[in-house]
Every structure is written in C-alpha cells, then in structure tokens.
Backbone as CSV, one residue per row, in Angstrom:
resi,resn,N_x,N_y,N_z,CA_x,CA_y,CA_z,C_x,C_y,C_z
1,UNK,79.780,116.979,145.544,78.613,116.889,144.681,78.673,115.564,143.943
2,UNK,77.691,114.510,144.045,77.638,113.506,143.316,77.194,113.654,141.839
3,UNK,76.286,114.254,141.815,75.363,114.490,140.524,75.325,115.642,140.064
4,UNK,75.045,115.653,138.944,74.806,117.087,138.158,73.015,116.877,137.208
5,UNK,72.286,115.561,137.857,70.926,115.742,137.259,71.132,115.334,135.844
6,UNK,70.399,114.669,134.949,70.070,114.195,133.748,69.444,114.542,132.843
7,UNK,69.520,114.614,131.450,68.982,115.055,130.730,68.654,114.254,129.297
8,UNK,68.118,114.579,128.071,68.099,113.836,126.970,69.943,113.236,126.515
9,UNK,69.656,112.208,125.712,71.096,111.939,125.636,71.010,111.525,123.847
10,UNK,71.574,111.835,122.796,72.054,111.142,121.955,72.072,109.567,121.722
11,UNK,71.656,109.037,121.040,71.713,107.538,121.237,71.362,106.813,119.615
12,UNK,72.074,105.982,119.878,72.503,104.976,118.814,71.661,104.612,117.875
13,UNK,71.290,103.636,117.838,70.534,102.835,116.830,68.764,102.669,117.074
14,UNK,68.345,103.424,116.467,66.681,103.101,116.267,66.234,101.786,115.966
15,UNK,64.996,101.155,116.398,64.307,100.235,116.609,64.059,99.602,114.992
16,UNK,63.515,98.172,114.559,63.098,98.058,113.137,63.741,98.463,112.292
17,UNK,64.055,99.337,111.819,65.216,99.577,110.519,66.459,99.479,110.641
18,UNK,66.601,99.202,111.808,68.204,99.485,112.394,68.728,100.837,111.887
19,UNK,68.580,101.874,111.345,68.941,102.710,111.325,69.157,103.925,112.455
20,UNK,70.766,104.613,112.153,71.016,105.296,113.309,70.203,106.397,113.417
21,UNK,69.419,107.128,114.721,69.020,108.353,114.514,68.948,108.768,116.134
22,UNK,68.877,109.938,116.123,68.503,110.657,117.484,67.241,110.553,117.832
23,UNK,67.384,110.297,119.468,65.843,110.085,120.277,66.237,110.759,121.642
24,UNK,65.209,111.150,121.535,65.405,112.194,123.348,65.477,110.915,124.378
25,UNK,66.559,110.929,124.890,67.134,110.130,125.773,67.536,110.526,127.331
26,UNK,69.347,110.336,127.486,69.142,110.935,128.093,71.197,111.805,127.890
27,UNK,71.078,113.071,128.535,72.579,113.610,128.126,73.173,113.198,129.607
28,UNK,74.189,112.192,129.834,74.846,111.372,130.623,75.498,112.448,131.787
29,UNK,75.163,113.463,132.575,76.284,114.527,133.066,76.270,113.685,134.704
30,UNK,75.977,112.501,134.942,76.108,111.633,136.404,77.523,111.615,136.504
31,UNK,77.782,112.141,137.936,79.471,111.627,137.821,79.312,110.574,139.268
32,UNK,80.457,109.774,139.558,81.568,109.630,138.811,81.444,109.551,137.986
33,UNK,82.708,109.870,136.519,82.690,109.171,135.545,82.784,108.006,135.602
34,UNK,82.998,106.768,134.771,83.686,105.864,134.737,85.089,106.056,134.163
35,UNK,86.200,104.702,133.897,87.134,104.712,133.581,87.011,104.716,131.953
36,UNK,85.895,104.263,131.202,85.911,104.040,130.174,86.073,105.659,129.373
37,UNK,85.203,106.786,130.367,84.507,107.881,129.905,86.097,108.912,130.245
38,UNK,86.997,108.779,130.594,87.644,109.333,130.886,88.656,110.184,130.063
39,UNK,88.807,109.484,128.893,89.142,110.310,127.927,88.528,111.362,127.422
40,UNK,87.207,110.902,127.706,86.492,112.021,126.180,86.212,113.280,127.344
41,UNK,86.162,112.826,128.909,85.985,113.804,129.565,87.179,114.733,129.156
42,UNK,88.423,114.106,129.319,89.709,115.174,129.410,89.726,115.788,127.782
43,UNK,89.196,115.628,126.553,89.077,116.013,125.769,88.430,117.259,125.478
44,UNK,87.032,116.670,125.710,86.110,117.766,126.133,86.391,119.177,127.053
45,UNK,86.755,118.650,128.080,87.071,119.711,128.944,88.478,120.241,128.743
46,UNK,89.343,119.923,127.927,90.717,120.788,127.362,89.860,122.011,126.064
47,UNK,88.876,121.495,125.288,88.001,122.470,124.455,87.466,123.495,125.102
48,UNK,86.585,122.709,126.190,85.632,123.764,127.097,86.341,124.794,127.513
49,UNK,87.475,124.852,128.335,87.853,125.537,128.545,89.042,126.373,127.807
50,UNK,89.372,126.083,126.861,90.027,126.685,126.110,89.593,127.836,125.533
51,UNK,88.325,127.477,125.142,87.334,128.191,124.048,86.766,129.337,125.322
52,UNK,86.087,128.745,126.767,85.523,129.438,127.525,86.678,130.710,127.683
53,UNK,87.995,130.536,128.002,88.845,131.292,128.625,89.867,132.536,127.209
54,UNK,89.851,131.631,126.283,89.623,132.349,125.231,88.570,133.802,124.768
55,UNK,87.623,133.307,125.089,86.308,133.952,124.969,86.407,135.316,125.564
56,UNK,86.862,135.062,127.374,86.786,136.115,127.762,88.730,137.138,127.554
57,UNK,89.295,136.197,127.249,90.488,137.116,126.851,90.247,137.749,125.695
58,UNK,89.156,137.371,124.596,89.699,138.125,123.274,88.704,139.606,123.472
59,UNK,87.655,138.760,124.395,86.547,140.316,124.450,87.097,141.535,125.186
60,UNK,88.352,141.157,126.265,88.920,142.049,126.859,90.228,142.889,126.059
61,UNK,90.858,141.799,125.423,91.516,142.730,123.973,90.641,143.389,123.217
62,UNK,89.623,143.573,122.490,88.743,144.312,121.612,88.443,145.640,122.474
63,UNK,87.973,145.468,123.845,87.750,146.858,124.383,88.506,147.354,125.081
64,UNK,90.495,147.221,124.936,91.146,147.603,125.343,92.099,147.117,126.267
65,UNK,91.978,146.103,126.930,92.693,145.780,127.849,93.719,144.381,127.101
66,UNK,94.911,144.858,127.277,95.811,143.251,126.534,96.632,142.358,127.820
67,UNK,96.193,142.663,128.798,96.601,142.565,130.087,97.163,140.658,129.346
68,UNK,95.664,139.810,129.086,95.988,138.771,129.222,96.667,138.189,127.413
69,UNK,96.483,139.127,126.944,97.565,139.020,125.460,98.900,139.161,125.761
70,UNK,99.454,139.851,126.742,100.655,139.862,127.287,100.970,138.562,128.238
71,UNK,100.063,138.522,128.422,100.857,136.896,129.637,100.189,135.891,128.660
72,UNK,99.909,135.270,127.461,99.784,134.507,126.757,98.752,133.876,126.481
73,UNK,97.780,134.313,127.485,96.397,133.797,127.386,95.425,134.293,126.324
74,UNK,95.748,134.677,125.186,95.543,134.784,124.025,95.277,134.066,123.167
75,UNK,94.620,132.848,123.486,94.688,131.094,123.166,94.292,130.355,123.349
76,UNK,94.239,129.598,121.875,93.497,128.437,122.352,93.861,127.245,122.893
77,UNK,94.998,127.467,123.067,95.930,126.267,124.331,95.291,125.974,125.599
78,UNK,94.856,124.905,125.399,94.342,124.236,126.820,95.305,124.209,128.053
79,UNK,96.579,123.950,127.662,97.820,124.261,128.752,98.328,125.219,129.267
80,UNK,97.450,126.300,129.324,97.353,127.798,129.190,96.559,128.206,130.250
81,UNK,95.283,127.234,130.163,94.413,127.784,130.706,93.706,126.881,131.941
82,UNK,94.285,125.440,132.385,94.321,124.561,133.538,94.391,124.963,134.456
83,UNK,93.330,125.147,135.441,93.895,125.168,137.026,93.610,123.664,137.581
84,UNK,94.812,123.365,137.964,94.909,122.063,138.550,93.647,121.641,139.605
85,UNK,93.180,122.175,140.842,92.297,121.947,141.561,90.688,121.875,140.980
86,UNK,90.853,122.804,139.524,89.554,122.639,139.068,89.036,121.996,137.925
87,UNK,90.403,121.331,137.524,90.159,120.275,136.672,90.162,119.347,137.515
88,UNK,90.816,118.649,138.601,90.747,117.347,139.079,88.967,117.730,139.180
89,UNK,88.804,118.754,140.136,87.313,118.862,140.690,85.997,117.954,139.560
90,UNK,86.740,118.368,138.329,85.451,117.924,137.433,85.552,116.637,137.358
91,UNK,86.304,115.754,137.745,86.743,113.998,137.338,86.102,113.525,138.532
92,UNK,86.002,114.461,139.765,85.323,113.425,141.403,84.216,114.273,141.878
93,UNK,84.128,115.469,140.979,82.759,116.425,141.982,81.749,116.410,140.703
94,UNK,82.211,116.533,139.792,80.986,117.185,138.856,80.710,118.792,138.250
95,UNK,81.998,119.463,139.149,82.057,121.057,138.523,84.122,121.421,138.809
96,UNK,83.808,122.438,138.216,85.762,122.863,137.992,85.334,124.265,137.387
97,UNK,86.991,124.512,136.964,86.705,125.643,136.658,88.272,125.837,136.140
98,UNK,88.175,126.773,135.199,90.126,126.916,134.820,90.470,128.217,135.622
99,UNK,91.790,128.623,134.819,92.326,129.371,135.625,91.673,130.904,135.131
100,UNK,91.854,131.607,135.742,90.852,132.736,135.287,91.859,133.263,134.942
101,UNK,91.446,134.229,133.042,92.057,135.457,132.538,92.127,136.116,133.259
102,UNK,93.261,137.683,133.393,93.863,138.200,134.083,92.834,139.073,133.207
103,UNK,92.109,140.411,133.920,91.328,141.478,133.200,91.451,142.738,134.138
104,UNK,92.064,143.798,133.173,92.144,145.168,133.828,91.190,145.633,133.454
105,UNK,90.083,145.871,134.567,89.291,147.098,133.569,89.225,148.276,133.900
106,UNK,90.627,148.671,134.350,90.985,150.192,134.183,91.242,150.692,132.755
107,UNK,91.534,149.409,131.935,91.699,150.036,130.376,91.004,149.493,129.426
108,UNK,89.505,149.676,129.840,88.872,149.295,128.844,88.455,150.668,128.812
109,UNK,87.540,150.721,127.431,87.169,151.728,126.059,86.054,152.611,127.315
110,UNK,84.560,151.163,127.519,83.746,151.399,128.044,83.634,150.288,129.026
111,UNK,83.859,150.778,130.502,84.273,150.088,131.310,82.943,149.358,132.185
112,UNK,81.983,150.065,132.326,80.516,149.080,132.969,80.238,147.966,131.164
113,UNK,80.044,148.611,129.689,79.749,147.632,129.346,80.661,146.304,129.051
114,UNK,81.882,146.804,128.608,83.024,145.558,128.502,83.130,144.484,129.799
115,UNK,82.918,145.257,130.978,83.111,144.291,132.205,82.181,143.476,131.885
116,UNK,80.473,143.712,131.524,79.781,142.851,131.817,79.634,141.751,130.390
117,UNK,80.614,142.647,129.304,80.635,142.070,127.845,81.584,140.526,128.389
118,UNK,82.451,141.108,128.828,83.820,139.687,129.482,83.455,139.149,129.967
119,UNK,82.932,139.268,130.819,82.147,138.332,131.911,81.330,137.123,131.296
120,UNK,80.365,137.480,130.183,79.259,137.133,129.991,79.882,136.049,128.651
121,UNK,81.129,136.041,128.154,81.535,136.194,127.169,82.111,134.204,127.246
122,UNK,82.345,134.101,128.537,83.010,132.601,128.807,81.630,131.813,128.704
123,UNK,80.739,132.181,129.520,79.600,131.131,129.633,78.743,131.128,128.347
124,UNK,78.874,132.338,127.801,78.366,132.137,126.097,78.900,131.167,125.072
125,UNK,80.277,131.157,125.280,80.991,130.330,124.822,80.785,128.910,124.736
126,UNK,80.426,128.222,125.679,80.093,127.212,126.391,78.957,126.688,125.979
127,UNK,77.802,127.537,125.602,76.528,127.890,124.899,76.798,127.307,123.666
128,UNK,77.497,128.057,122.939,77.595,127.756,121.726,77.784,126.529,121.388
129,UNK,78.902,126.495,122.005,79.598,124.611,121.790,78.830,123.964,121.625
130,UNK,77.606,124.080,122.780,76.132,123.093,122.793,75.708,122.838,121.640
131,UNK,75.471,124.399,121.368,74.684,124.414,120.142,75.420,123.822,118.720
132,UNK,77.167,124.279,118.306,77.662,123.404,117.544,77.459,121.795,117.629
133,UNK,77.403,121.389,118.469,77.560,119.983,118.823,76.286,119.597,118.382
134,UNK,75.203,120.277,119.166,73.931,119.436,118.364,73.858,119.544,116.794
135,UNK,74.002,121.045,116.367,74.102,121.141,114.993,75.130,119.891,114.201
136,UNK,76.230,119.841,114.221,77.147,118.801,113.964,76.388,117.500,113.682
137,UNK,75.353,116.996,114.943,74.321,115.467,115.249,73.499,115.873,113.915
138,UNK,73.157,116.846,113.890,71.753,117.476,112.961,72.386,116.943,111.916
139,UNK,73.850,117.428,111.214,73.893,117.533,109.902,74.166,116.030,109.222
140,UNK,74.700,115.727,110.614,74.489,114.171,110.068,73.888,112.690,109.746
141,UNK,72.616,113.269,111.092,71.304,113.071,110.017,70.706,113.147,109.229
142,UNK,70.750,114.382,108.802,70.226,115.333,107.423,70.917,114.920,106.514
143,UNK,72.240,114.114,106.230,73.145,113.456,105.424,72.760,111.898,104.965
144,UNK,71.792,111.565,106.744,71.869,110.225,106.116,73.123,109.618,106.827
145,UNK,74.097,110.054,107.869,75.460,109.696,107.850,75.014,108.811,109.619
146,UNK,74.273,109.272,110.068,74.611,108.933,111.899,74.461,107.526,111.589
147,UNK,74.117,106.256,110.700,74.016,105.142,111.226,75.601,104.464,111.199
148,UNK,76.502,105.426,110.104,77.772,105.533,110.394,78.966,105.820,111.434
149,UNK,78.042,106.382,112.034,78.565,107.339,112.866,79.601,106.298,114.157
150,UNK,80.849,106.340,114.243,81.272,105.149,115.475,80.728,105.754,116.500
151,UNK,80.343,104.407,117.918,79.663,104.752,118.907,80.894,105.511,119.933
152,UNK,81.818,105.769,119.693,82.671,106.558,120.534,82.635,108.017,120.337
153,UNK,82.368,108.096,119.474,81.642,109.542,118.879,80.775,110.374,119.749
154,UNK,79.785,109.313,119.591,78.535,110.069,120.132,78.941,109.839,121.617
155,UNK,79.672,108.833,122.629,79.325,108.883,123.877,80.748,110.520,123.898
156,UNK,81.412,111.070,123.321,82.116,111.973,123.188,81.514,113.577,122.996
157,UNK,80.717,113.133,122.261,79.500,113.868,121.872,78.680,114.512,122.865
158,UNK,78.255,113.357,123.346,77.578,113.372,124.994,77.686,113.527,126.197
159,UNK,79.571,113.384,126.164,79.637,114.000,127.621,80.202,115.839,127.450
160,UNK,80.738,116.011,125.713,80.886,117.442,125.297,79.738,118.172,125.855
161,UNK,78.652,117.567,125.326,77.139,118.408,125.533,77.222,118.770,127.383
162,UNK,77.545,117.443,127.860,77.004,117.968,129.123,77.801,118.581,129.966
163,UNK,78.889,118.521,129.495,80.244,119.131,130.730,79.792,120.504,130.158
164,UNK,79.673,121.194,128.501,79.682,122.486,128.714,78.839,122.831,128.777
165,UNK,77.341,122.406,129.161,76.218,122.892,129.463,76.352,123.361,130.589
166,UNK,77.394,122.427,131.952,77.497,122.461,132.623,78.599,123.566,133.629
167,UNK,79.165,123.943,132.457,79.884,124.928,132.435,79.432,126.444,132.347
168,UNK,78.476,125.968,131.045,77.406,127.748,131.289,76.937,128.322,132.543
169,UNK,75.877,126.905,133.060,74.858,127.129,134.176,76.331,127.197,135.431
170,UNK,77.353,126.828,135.541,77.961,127.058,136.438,78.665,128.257,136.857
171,UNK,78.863,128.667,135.847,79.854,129.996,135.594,78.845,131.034,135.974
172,UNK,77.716,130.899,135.675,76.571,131.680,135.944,76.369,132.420,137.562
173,UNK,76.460,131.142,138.199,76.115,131.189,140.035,76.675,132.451,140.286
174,UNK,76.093,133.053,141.183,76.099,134.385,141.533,77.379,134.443,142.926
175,UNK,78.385,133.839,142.568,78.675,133.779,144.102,80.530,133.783,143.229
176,UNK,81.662,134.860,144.105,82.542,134.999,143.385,83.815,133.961,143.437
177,UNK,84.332,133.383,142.683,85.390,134.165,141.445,84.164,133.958,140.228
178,UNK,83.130,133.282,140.184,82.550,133.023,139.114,81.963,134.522,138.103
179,UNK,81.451,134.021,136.885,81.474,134.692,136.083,80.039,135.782,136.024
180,UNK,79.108,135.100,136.742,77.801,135.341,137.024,78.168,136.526,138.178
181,UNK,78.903,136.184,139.681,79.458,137.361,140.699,79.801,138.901,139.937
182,UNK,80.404,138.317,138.449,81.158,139.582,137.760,80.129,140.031,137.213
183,UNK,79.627,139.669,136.505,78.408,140.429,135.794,77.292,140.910,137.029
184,UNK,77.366,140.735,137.862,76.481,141.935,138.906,77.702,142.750,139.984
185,UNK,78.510,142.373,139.866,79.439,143.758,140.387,80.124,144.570,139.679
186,UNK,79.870,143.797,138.309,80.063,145.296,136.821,78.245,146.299,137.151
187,UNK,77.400,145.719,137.358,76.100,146.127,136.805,76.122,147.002,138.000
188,UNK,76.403,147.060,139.238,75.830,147.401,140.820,76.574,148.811,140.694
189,UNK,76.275,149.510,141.318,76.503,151.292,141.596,77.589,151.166,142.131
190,UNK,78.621,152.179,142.291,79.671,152.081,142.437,79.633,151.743,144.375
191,UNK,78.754,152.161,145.202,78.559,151.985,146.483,78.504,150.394,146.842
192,UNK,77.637,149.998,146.293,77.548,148.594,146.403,78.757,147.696,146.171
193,UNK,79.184,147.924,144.952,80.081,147.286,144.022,81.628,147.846,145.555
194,UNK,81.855,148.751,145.803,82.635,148.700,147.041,82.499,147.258,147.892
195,UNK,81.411,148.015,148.434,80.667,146.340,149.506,81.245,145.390,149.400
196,UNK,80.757,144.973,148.210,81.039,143.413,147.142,82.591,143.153,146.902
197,UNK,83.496,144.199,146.724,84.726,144.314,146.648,85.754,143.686,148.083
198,UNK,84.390,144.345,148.954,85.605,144.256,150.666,85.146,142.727,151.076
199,UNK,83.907,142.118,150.498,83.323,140.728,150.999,83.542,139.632,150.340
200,UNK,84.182,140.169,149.239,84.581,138.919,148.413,85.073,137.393,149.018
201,UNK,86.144,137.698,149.338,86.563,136.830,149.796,86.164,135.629,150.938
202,UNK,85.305,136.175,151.481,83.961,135.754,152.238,83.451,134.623,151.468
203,UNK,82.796,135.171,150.434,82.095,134.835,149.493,82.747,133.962,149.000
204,UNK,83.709,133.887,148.701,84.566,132.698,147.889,84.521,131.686,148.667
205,UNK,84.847,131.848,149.975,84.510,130.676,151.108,83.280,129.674,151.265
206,UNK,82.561,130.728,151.337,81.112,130.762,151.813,80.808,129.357,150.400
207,UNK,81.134,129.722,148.964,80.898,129.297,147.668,81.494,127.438,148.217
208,UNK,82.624,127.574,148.324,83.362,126.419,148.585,82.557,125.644,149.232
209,UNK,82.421,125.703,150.641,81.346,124.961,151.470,79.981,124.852,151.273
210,UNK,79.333,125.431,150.472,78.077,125.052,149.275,78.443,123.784,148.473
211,UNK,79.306,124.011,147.602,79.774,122.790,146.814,80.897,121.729,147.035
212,UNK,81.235,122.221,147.848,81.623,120.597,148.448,81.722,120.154,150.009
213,UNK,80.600,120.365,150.126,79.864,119.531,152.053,78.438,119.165,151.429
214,UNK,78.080,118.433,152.034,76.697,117.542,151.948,75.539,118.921,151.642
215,UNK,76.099,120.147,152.107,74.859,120.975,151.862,74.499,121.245,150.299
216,UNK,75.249,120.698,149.711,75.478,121.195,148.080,74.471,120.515,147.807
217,UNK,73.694,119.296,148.402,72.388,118.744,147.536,71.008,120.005,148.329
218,UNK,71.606,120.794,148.590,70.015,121.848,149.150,70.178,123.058,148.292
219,UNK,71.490,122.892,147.275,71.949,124.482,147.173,72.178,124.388,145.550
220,UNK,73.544,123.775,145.227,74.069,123.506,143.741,72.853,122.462,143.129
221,UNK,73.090,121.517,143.381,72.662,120.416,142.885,71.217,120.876,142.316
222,UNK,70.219,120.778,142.932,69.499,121.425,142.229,69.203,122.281,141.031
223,UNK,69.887,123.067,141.082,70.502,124.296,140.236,70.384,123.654,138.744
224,UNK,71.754,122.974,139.472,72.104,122.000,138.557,70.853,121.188,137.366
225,UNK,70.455,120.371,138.589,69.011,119.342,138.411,68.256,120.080,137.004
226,UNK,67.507,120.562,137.530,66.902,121.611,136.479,67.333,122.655,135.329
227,UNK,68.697,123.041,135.537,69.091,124.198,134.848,69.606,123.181,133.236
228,UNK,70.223,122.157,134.136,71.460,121.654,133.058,70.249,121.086,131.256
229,UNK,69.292,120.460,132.234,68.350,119.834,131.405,67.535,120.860,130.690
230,UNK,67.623,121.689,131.183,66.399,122.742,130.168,67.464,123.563,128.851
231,UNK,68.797,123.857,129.424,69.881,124.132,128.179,70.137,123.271,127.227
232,UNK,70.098,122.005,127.580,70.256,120.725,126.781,69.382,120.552,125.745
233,UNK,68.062,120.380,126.604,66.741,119.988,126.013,66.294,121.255,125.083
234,UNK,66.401,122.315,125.344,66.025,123.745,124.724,66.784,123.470,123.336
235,UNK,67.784,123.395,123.387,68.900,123.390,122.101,68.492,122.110,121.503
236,UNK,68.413,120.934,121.773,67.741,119.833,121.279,66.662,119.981,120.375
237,UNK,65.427,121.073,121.302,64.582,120.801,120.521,64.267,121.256,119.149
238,UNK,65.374,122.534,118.908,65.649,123.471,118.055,65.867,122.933,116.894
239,UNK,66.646,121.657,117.004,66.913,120.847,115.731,66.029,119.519,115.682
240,UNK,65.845,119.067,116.455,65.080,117.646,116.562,63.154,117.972,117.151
C-alpha cells in the first residue's frame, strides 16, 4: 500500500498578521514517510498502540477475564505491546498492527456483550486520541498560544492525528485477526459464528494479499481514501 489518502492538516502560520492559527489543510497520512518524520512516527505509534491495546485489556478485566493482567498486558508499556512485523509494516506500507491482547471469553460476566465491548474498545481508543489531539490544537488557540507553538509540534501533532485515525478505520475492516472480524463473530448466532471459527484462517490469508499485492489499490486503499478523511475532518470540524 503506498497511500493512505489525505486529509485537512494543521498548519502554521496565517497570512497578514503572521499569527499562528489552524486552517483546513491537509492531515499528512502519505507514506513513505520521510527520514525527517520518523521520529514522531515511532512516537506516535508507541502511544497508539499502547493506549489501543490497553483499551482492550482493561475492558476484558472489568467483565471478568484477567487472562491478559496475568501475562502483563495490563499497560501502558509500548514494549508490551509491539509486534515486530506490524510495526515495521507502518514505516513502508501505511498500516500495522500490535500484538493482540490475549482474551478469554469463557470468563467474562456477559459474554456476547463484553466480546463486542473489547473488541470495540481498541478502535475507540484511537478515536479519542483524535479527538484529544484536536482538542489540545483548540485550547491553544483559545489561549492565544499556537503562534508559539514550535513547528515540530504540530508536524507531531499531524502525523498523531493521522496514524490513529488510521488505526480506528483499520482495526475496523471486517476481515480477521482485526477488531471489526471480532465484533461480528461476537454479534453472529452461535451457527454462523462456528463457520467463521473453522474459516478463519482463510481469512487471515485472504486479508494479507488484499493489503499487500497491487490489489490493495481496488480494496484497502480506498477505504482508506475516504474513511481516513471524514474521521479527521468530522472531529476538526467540531472545534474549528
């Protein structure tokens, strides 16, 4: 996958007053990165996923299951929660993914809603961030502070916004280990949800060669194209 599609971006200095302020631009999620961007990527994405994988371990402790409180994933340790193949993935493809919490849901409380509570619980996460992050831009306009603001900030700012936007709409895809697969084989009748159980692995395949062979611009990319920009822009417009 080359691209992940464009969106508004944060940006520097307004016209005539020189003063700093936000203008619908554009949110930078083109990969490659560059070398310059490379930090704030690995920054960003040690949060993203910390917080994402977090998310769904603490919702699975609350309704019973400590499966992943016992193996340590109880945390907000980014070194915890790395899968090597799907972090490189995000530095040369444009999507990744960490290592997935361990979740029994033989011991949850209420087992159709917690499954689909966990599930739903990483890409919310991811959500939020968005939304902190713009809020964060907001308050420091509303201060008077962004013409202060150093420009490493905001391009930090900007690739935060878009990696975990990019993280929501990804986690979403209906196709498994992802988080979106789980939330419809928690929801599906127990007949189906069999089915889905014996084909998985299929499916995981099937997922792979979508996103990374040339077919990924008929399939992801798109997705992408449109999805990433309307989460961005939606939350944008909320404050600006």
């Amino acid at each position: 996958m080359t691209s992940l599609g464009r969106s508004k971006r944060l940006e520097g200095l307004g016209a005539g007053a020189g003063q700093r302020k936000v203008k619908k631009g554009e949110w930078n999620v083109s990969l490659p990165y560059s070398l310059e961007e490379i930090p704030y990527v690995a920054a960003a994405l040690m949060i993203a996923f910390a917080v994402h994988e977090f998310a769904h371990a603490w919702v699975a402790y609350k309704f019973g299951d400590p499966t992943a409180q016992r193996q340590g994933r109880l945390t907000l340790n980014p070194i915890k929660h790395l899968d090597p193949l799907g972090t490189i993935l995000i530095f040369i493809a444009g999507f990744g993914w960490a290592r997935p919490v361990p979740v029994n849901r033989f011991m949850f409380k209420n087992p159709k809603l917690a499954g689909v509570l966990v599930s739903v619980a990483g890409p919310v996460s991811n959500l939020i961030l968005v939304f902190l992050a713009f809020a964060i831009w907001y308050i420091f306009v509303m201060l008077g502070l962004a013409p202060g603001v150093p420009e490493f900030f905001l391009d930090f700012l900007n690739i935060f916004i878009g990696l975990n936007a990019m993280l929501f709409v990804f986690n979403l895809l209906p196709f498994p280990p992802l988080d979106g697969y789980r939330i419809i084989e928690d929801l599906a009748p127990a007949d189906i949800r069999a089915k889905m159980t014996k084909y998985e692995a299929y499916g995981s395949i099937i997922f792979l060669i979508l996103v990374i062979t040339p077919l990924d611009q008929y399939t992801i990319q798109p997705v992408f194209y449109y999805l990433i920009p309307a989460v961005t822009d939606g939350i944008y417009n909320l404050f600006f």
